[in-house]
C-alpha positions as CSV (number, residue, x, y, z in Angstrom):
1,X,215.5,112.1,76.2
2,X,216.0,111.7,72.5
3,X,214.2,108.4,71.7
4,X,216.4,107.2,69.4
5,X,218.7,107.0,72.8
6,X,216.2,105.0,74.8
7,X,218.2,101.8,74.5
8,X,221.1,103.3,75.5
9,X,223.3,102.9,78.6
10,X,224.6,105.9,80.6
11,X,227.9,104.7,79.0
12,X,227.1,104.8,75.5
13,X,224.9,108.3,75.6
14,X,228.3,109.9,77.3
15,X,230.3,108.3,74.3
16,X,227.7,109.5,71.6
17,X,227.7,113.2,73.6
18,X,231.9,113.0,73.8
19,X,231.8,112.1,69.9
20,X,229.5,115.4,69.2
21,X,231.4,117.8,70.9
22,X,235.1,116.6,69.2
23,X,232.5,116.8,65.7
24,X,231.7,120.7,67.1
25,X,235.6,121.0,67.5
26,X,236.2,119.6,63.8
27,X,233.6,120.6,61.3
28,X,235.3,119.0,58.4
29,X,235.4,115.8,60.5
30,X,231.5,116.6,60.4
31,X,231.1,116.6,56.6
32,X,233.4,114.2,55.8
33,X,231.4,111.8,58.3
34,X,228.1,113.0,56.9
35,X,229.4,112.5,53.2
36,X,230.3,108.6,53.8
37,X,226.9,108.0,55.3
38,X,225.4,109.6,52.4
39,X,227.3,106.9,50.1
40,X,226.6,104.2,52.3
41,X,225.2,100.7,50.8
42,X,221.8,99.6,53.0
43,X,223.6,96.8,54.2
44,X,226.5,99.4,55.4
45,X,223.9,101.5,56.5
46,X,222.2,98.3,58.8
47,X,225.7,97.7,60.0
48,X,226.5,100.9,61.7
49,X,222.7,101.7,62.8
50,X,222.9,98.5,64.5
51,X,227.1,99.4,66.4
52,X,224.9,102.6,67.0
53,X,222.3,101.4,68.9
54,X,224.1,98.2,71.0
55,X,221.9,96.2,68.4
56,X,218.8,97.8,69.0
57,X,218.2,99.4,65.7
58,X,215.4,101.7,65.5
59,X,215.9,104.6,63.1
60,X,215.0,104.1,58.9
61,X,218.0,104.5,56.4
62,X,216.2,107.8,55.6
63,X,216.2,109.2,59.5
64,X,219.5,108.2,59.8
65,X,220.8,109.8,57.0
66,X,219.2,113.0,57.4
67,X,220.7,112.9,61.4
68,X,224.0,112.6,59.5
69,X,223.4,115.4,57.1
70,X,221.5,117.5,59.6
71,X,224.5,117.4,62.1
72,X,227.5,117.9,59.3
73,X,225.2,121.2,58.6
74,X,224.8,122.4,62.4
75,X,226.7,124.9,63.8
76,X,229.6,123.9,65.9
77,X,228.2,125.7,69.1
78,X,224.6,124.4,68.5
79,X,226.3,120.9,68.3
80,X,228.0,121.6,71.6
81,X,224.9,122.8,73.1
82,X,223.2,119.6,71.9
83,X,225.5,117.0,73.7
84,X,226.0,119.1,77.2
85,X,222.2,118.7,77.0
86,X,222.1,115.0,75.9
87,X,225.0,114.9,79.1
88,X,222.4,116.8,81.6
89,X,219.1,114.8,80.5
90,X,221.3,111.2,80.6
91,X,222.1,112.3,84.4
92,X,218.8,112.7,85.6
């Protein structure tokens, strides 16, 4: 499991897989989401890591950043591939 998930219910993983496969059906939803990340304040930044992660936190400005802008560059299918696997792994 990706360790940056370890906090996470079954719940929120299937809502975080669900979110990257209707990114991998809209790549310009992808940049534009990567893009306002990029421009986000620390505090900002704080805020969503911490909706992200049920309050858990974990990840530096830095990782989460280059997440964002490593995902707004990833091929739709990859992306796909990514969540049905993040859907398989949460399962067993």
């Amino acid at each position: 499991m990706n360790p940056h998930m370890a906090g996470f219910t079954n719940a929120q993983i299937k809502e975080a897989a669900d979110q990257m496969e209707k990114m991998a059906s809209n790549p310009e939803m992808m940049r534009a989401a990567a893009e306002q990340m990029q421009n986000m304040t620390p505090e900002q930044m704080e805020e969503m890591q911490n909706m992200a992660a049920g309050g858990g936190g974990g990840m530096s400005d830095d990782m989460f950043r280059q997440g964002a802008q490593t995902m707004a560059t990833m091929e739709p299918e990859k992306l796909r591939q990514q969540a049905q696997m993040i859907r398989l792994v949460s399962n067993s």
